[in-house]
C-alpha positions in Angstrom: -31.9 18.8 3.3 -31.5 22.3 5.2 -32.5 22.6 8.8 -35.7 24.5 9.0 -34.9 26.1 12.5 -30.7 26.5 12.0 -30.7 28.4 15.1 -31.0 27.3 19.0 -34.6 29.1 20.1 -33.7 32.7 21.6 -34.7 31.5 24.9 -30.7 30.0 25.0 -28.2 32.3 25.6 -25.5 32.8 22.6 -22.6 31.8 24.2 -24.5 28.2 24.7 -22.4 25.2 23.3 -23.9 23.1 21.0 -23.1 19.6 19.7 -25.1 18.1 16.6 -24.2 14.4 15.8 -26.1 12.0 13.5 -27.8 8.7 14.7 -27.0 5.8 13.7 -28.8 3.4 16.2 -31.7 1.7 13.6 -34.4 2.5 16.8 -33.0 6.1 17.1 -32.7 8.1 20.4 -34.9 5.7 22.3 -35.1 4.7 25.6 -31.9 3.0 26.3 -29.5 5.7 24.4 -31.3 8.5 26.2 -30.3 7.1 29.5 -27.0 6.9 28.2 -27.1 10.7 27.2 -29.2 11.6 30.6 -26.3 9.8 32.9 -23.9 11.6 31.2 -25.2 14.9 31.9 -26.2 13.7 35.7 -23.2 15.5 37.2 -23.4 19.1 35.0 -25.5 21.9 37.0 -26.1 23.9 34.0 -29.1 23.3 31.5 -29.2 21.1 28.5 -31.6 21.4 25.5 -31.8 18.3 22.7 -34.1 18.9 19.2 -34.3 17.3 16.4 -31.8 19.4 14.1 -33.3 18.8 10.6 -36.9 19.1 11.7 -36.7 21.8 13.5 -38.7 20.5 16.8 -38.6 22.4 19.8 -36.0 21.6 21.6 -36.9 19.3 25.1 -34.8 19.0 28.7 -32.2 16.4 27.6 -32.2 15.6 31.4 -35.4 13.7 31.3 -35.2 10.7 30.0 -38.9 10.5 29.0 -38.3 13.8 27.0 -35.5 12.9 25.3 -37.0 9.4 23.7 -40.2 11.4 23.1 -38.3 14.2 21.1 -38.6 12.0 17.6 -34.9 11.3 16.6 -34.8 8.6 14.3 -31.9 7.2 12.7 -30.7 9.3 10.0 -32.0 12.4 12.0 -29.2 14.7 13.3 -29.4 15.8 17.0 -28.9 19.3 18.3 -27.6 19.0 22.1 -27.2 22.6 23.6 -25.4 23.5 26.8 -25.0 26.2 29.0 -24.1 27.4 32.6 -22.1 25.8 34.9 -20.4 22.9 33.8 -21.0 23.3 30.2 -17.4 22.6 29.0 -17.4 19.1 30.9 -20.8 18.1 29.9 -19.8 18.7 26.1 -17.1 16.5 26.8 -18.8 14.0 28.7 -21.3 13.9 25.6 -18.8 13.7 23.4 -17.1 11.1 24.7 -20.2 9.3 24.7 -21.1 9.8 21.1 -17.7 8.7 19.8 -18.5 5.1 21.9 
């Protein structure tokens, strides 16, 4: 199934890292995993974006946890984490870390 929104919304600058991963978890990005994704991000300055790849929801701040388990990822969905500013580089690598468990 293609993305209907392939593209991060203009408002994030090109050069913005992006990370897309699939979820697995049978609840989806609830409450608990978005904590997990929110404290992982605690120490990065810059801004952080997470959608709903495939449905092409606009993306939410992926430092509020409230935000994050109200963007609808279920499992099955694939996320779209952008980054960008200061810190980017170590936040995609905290993230990733994360992801891989």
């Amino acid at each position: 199934v293609p993305p209907r929104h392939a593209a991060p919304p203009e408002s994030m600058p090109a050069d913005a890292l992006t990370i897309r991963f699939a979820l697995d978890d049978p609840n989806g990005l609830h409450t608990r995993p978005a904590a997990l994704l929110v404290k992982a991000l605690a120490g990065f300055p810059g801004q952080a974006r997470i959608r709903n790849y495939f449905a092409g929801t606009p993306p939410v701040n992926a430092r509020s946890i409230n935000q994050v388990a109200l963007a609808n990822i279920r499992r099955g969905d694939v996320a779209e984490l952008v980054l960008w500013g200061e810190g980017a580089e170590e936040a995609r690598a905290a993230v990733s870390r994360l992801i891989a468990g």
